[in-house]
C-alpha positions as CSV (number, residue, x, y, z in Angstrom):
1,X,-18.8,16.9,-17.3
2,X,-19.7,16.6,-13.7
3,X,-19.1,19.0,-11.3
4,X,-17.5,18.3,-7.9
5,X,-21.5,18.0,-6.5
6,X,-22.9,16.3,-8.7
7,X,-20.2,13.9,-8.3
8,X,-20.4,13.5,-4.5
9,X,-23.8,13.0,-4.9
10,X,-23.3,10.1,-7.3
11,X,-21.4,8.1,-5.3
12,X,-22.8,5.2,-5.6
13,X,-24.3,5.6,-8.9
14,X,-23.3,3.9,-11.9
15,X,-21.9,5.9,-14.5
16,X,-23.4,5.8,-18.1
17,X,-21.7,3.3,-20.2
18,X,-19.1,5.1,-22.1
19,X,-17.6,6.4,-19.3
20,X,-17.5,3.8,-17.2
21,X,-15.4,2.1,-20.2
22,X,-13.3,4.4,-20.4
23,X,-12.8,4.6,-16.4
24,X,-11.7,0.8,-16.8
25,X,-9.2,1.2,-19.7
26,X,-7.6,3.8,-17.5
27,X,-6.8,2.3,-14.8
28,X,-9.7,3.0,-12.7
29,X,-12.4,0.2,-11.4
30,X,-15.8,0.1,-13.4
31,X,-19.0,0.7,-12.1
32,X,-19.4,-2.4,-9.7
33,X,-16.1,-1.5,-8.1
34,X,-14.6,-5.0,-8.6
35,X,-11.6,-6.2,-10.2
36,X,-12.5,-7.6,-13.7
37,X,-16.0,-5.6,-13.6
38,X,-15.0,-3.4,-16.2
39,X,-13.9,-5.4,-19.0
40,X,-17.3,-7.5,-19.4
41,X,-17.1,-6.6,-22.9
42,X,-18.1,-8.6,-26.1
43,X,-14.9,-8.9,-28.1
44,X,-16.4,-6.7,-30.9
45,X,-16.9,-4.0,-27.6
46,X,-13.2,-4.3,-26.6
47,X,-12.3,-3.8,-30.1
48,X,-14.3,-0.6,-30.6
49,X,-13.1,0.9,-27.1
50,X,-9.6,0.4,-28.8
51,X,-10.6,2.3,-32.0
52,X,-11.9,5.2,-29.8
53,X,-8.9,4.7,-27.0
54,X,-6.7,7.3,-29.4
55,X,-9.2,10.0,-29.1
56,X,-10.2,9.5,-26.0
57,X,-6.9,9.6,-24.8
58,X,-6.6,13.1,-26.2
59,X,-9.3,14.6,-24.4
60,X,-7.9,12.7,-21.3
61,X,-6.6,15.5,-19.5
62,X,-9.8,18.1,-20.4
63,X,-12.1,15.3,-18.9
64,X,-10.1,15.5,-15.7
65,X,-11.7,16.6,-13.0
66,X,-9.4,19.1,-11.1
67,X,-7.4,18.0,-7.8
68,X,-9.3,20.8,-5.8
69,X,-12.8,19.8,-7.1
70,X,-12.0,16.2,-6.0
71,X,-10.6,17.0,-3.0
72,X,-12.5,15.6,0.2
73,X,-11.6,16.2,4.0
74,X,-11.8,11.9,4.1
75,X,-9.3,11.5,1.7
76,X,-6.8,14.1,3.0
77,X,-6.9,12.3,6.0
78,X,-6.6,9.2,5.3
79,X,-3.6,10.5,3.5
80,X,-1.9,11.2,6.8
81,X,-3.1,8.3,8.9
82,X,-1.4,6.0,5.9
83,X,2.1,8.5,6.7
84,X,1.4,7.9,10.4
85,X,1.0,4.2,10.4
86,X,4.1,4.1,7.8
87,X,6.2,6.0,9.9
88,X,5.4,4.5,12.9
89,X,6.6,0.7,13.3
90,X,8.4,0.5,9.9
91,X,10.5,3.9,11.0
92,X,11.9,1.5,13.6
93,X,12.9,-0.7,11.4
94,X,14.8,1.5,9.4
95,X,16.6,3.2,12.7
96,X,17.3,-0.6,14.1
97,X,19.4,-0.8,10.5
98,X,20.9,2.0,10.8
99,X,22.2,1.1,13.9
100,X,23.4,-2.7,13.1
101,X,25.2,-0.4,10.0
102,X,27.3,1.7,12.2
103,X,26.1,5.2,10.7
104,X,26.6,8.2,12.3
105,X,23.4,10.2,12.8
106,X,23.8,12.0,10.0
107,X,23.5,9.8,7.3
108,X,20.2,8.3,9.6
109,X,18.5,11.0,9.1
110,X,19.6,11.2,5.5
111,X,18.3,7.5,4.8
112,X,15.0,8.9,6.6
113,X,15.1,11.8,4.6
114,X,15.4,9.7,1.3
115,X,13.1,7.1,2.3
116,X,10.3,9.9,2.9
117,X,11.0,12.2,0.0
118,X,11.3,9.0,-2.3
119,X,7.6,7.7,-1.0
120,X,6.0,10.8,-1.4
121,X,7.4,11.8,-4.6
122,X,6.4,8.6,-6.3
123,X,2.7,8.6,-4.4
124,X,2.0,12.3,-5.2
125,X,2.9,12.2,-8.9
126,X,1.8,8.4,-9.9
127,X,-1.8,9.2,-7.7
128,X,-1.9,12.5,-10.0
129,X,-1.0,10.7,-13.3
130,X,-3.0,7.5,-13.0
131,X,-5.5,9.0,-11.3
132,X,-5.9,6.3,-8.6
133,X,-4.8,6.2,-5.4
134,X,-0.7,4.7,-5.5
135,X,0.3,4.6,-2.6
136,X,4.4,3.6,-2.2
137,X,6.5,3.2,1.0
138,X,9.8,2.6,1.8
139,X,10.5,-1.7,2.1
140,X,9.8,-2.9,5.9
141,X,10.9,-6.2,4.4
142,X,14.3,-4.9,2.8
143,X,15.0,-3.0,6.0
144,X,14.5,-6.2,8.0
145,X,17.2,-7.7,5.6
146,X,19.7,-4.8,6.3
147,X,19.3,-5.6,10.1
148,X,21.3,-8.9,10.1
149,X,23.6,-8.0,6.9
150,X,24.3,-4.4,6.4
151,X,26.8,-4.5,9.1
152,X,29.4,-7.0,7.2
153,X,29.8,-4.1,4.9
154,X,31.2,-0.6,3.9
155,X,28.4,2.1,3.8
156,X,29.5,3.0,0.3
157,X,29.5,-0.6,-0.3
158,X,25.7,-0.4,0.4
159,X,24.7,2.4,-1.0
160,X,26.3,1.0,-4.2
161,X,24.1,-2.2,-3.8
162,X,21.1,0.1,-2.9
163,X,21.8,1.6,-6.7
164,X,22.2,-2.4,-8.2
165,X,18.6,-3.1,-6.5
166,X,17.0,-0.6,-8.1
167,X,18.1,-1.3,-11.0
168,X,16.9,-4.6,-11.0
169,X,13.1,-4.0,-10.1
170,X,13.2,-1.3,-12.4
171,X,14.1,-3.8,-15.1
172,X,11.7,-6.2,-14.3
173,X,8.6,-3.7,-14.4
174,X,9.9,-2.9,-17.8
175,X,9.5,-6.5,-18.7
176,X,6.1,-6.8,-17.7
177,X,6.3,-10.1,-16.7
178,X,5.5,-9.7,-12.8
179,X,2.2,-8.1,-13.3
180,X,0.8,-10.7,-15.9
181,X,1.6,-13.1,-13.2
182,X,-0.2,-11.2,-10.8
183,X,-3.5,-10.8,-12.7
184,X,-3.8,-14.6,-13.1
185,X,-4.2,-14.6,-9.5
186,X,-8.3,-15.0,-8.9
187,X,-9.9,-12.5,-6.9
188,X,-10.5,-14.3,-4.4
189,X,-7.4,-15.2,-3.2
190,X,-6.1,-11.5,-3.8
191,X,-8.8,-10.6,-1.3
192,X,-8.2,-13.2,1.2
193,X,-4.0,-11.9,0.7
194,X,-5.5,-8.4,2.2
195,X,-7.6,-10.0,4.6
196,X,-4.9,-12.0,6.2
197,X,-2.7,-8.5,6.0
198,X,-4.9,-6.4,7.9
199,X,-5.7,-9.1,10.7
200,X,-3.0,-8.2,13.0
201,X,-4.1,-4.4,13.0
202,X,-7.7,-5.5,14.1
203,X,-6.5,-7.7,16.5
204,X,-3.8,-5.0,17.3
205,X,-6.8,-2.6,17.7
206,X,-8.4,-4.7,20.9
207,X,-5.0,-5.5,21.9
208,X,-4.6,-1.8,22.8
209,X,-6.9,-2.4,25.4
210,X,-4.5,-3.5,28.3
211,X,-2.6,-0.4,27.4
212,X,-5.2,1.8,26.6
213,X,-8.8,1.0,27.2
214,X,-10.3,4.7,27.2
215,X,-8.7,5.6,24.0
216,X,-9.9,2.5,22.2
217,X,-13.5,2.0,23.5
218,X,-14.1,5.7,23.3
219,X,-12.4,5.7,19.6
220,X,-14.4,2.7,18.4
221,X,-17.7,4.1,19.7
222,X,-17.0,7.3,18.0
223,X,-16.6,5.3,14.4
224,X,-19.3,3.4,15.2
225,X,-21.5,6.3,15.7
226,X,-20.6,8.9,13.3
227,X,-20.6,6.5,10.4
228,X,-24.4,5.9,11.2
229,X,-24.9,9.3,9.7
230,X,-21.4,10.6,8.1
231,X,-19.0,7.4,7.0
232,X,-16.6,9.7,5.4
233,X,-16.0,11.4,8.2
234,X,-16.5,8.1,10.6
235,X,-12.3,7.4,10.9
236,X,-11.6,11.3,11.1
237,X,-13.6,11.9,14.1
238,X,-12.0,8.6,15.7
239,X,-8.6,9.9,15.3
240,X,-9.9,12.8,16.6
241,X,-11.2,11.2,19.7
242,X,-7.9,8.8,20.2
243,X,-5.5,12.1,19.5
244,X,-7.2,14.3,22.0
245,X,-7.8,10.9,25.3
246,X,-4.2,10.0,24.3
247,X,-2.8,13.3,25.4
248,X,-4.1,13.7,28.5
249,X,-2.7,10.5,29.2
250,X,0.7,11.7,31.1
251,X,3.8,9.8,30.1
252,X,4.5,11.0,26.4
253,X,7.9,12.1,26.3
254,X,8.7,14.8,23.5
255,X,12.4,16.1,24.9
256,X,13.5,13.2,21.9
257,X,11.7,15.7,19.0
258,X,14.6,17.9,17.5
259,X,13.0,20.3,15.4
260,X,15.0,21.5,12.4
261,X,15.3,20.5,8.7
262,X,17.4,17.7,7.6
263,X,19.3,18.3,4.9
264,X,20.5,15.0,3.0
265,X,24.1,13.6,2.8
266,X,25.8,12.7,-0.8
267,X,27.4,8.9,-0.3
268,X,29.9,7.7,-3.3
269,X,28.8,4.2,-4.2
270,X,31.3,1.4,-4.4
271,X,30.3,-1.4,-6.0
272,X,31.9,-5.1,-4.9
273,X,30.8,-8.6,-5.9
274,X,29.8,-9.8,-2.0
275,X,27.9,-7.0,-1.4
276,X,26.0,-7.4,-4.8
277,X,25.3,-10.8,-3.9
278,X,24.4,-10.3,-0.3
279,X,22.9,-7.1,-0.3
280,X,21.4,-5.9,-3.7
281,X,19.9,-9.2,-5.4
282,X,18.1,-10.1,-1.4
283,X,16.8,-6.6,-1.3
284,X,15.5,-6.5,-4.7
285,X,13.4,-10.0,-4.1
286,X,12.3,-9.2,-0.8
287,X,11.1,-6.6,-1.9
288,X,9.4,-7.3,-5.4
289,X,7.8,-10.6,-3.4
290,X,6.9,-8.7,0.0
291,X,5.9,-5.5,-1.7
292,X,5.4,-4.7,-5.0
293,X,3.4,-8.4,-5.4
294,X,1.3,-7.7,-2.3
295,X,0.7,-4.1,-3.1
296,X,-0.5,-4.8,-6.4
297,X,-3.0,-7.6,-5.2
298,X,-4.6,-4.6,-2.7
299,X,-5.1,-2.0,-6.0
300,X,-6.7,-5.1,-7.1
301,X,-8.5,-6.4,-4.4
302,X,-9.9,-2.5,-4.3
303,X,-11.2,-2.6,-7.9
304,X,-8.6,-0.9,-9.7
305,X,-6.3,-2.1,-12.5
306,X,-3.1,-0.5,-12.0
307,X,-0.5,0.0,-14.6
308,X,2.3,-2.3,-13.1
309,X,4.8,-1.4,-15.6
310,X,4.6,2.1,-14.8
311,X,4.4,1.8,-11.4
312,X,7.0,-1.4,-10.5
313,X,9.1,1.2,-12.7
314,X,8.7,4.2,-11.3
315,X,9.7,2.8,-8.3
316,X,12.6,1.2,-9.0
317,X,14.2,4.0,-10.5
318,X,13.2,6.0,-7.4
319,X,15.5,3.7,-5.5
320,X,17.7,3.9,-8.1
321,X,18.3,7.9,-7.9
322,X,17.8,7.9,-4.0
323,X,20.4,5.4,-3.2
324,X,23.5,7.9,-3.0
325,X,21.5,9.5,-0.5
326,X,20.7,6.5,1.8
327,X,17.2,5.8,0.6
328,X,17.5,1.4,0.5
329,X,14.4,0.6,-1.7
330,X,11.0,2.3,-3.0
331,X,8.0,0.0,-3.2
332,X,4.3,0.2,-3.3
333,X,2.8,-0.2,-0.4
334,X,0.9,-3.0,1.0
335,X,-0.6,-2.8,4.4
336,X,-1.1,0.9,4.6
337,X,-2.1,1.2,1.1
338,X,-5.5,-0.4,2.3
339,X,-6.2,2.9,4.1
340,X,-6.1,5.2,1.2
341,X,-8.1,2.8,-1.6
342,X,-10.8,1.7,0.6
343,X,-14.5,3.3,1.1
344,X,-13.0,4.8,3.7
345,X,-10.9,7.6,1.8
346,X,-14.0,8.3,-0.5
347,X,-17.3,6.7,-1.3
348,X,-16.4,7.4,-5.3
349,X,-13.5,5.1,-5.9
350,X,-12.7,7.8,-8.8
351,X,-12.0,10.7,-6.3
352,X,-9.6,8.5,-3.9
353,X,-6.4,9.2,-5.6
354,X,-6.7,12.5,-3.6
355,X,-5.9,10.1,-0.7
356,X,-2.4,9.7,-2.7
357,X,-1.7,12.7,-3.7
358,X,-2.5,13.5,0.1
359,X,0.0,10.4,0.8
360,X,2.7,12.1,-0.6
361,X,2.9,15.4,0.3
362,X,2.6,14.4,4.1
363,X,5.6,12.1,3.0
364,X,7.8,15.0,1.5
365,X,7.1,17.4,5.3
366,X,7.8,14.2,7.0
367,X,11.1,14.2,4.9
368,X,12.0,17.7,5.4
369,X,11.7,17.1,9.0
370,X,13.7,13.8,9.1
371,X,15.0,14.1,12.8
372,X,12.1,15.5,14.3
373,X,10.6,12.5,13.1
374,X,12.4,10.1,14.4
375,X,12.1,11.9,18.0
376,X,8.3,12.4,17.1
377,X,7.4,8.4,16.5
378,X,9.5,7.4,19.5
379,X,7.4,9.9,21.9
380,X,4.2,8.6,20.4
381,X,2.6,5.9,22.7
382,X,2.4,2.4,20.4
383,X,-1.2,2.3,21.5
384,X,-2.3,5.4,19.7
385,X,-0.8,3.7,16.4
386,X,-2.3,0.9,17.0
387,X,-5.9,2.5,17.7
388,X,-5.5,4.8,14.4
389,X,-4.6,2.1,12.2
390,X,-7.1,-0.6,13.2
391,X,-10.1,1.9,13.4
392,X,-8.9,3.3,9.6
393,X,-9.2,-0.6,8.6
394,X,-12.0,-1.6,10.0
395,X,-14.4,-1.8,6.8
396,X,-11.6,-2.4,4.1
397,X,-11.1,-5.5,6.4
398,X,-14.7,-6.3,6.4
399,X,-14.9,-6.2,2.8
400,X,-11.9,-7.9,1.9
401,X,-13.2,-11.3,4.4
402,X,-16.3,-11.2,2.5
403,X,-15.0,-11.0,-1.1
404,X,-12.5,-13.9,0.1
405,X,-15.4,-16.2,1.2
406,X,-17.7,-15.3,-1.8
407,X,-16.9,-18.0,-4.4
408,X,-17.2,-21.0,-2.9
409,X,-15.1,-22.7,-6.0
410,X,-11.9,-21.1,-4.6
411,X,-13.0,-21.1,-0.8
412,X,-10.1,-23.0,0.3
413,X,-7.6,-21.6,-1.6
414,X,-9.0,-18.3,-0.2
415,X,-8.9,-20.0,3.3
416,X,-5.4,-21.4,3.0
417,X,-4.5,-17.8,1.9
418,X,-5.8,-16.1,4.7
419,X,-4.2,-18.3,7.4
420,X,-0.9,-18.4,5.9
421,X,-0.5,-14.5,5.4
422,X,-2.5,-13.7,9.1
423,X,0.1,-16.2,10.4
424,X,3.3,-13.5,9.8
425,X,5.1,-16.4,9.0
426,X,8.9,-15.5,7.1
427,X,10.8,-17.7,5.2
428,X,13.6,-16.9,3.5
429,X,13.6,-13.4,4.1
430,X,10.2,-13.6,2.3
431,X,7.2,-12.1,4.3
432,X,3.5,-13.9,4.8
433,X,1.7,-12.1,2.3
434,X,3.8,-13.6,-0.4
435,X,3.7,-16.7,1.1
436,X,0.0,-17.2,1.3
437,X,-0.4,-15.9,-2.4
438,X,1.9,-18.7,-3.3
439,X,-0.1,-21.4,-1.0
440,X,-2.9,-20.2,-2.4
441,X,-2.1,-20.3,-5.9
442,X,-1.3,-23.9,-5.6
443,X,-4.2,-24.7,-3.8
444,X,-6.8,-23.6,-6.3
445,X,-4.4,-25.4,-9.3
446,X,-4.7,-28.3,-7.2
447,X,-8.1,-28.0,-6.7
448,X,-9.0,-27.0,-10.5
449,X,-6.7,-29.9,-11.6
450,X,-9.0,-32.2,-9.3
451,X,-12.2,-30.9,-11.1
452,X,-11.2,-30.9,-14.6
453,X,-10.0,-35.1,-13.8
454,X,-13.5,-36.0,-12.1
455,X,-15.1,-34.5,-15.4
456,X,-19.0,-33.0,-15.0
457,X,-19.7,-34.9,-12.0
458,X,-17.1,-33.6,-10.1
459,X,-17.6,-30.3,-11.2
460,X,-21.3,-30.3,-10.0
461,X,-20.1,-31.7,-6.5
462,X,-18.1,-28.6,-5.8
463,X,-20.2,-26.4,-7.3
């Protein structure tokens, strides 16, 4: 077996055959990198990977490489700059709930402490298991949804429908049904999905400059420079850079940071039909369309072929546990999940789940330190977020656009993709990702429908 060298050295190597086979059936991209790249099997091969599956299976955890010997300074940080960005604007989100729900600052930092602990439970151990990099949040979406409702009800009333919507996710990972929807998606729109995404964090990045100019030309010159020579270590030093011009900026107010540990308050669900109804079935769609479907399409779009049983699962009964506690949903993450699966985190897609495991443990102090953290991410200037996160996506963005664009069959569904979910467009509670997935989707069966009617000649014409 490699060692932890020999494997950085290989980075961009392809891996002999069996390996790379067994790579795929695990979860983990193939040796192109691409979605789909590492079943191009003969049926006969597909059948004998099976036969061996068993006992490969057994030896699955000696052929493990240890977490220490994958470890890399890139993916640690990349770990934290996903916990930064998610704790950031979402955070706000969360708080502005809070608020329109009358709690008492208590059980805030209680629902901050869940939604943390929840996140980096699920990240650290799924990352570990699967050995890719799962990286879960709590729903954005879902917390948007609590905004203009969660103030009709009880808070026992929501906590109880906080319990029903996990329960409901969880069921329908069991099924199985969402992800073999999601796999029919072609590439190509899945990429133009993450595309679209990450567009407002690019533009956010030169937006930054009426706010900020030193931090973000000084920041974007440092990338630009050290990933000449280092690009693992390109969007560490640019943090760097950003951190160090951002402080001696005056103006950051820190007399908001309470340090101390947050300990979490036990709510007794109630459960009543209009809260069911206007609570726990809105936050379990928003969430499974906004999220879960989005953050599958970026594992995807990243070359990897997550379990989304396990993981659509896992998270559900996450929320499920956490609910009593505050926590509103568990999901995997979509936007900041781009930062820790991307060339970026690690040249060797094999060695990012590090970036998860990373995720998560950042995730569980952030927890710990609920209230601080709430003080911390209101001090923080918005620029420095927005600097951080549009550096970190920079080339996951890049690639993304040019995978999109690449089959010129599904161009326009790509295109129509890429509009609709840059747009930030919601509709019925229902955010833009999912949207242009959907417009997508019907785009290239529109489009394929056209080609199969024309016959050959057709065909040929849009070839």
């Amino acid at each position: 077996m490699a060692t932890a060298e020999q494997g950085a050295e290989k980075d961009t190597d392809e891996e002999p055959g069996g390996l790379s086979e067994r790579r795929g059936l695990s979860g983990e991209p193939g040796p192109s990198g691409q979605p789909g790249s590492s079943d191009r099997r003969t049926p006969s091969d597909r059948r004998g990977s099976s036969e061996r599956r068993g006992s490969s299976d057994r030896r699955g955890l000696s052929e493990r490489r240890g977490l220490l010997a994958d470890a890399s300074l890139s993916a640690v940080l990349a770990g934290l700059i996903t916990v930064v960005v998610s704790c950031s604007g979402p955070l706000l989100v969360v708080l502005a709930a809070a608020a329109a729900g009358h709690l008492t600052d208590e059980q805030t930092a209680s629902w901050v402490w869940a939604a943390c602990v929840g996140s980096g439970v699920t990240c650290a151990v799924l990352s570990w298991w699967t050995r890719i990099p799962v990286i879960t949040a709590f729903s954005t979406p879902g917390a948007a949804v609590l905004v203009g409702s969660l103030g009709d009800y009880s808070y026992p009333e929501a906590v109880g429908a906080f319990l029903v919507s996990g329960l409901l996710m969880a069921l329908v990972g069991l099924t199985g049904v969402f992800g073999k929807v999601m796999r029919r998606v072609p590439p190509g729109i899945v990429a133009a999905m993450l595309a679209g995404v990450l567009f407002s964090f690019g533009v956010g990045l030169f937006s930054a400059l009426d706010g900020a100019p030193a931090a973000v030309l000084v920041s974007l010159a440092t990338y630009l420079a050290v990933k000449q020579r280092s690009p693992r270590y390109a969007v560490a030093w640019a943090l760097l850079v950003a951190v160090l011009v951002t402080a001696v900026v005056p103006g950051i107010d820190a007399s908001s940071v309470d340090i101390g540990l947050t300990l979490p308050v036990l709510t007794a669900p109630e459960f009543t039909g209009s809260a069911l109804v206007g609570l726990a079935v809105p936050l379990a769609v928003v969430t499974m369309a906004s999220q879960n479907a989005p953050g599958l399409a970026v594992l995807a779009a990243c070359g990897y072929r997550p379990d989304d049983r396990l993981l659509i699962t896992a998270t559900g009964l996450a929320s499920t546990a956490l609910a009593p506690l505050g926590g509103h949903a568990v999901n995997l993450a979509a936007i900041t999940a781009a930062i820790s699966t991307g060339e970026e985190a690690h040249r060797d897609p094999r060695r990012r789940y590090v970036a998860g495991v990373a995720c998560g443990v950042f995730y569980l102090l952030a927890g710990v330190c609920g209230a601080a953290l709430v003080g911390l991410f209101t001090a923080l200037p918005p620029e420095l977020i927005a600097v951080v996160a549009g550096v970190a996506l920079l080339a996951t963005f890049s690639t993304s656009l040019a995978q999109a664009v690449a089959d010129e069959k599904d161009r326009d569904a790509a295109v129509v993709t890429f509009l609709t979910t840059a747009s930030g467009v919601t509709l019925g509670g229902v955010g833009s990702a999912c949207w242009g997935l959907a417009l997508g989707l019907v785009t290239h069966l529109a489009l394929t429908a056209r080609r199969r009617r024309g016959g050959p000649r057709e065909q040929e014409n849009a070839e």
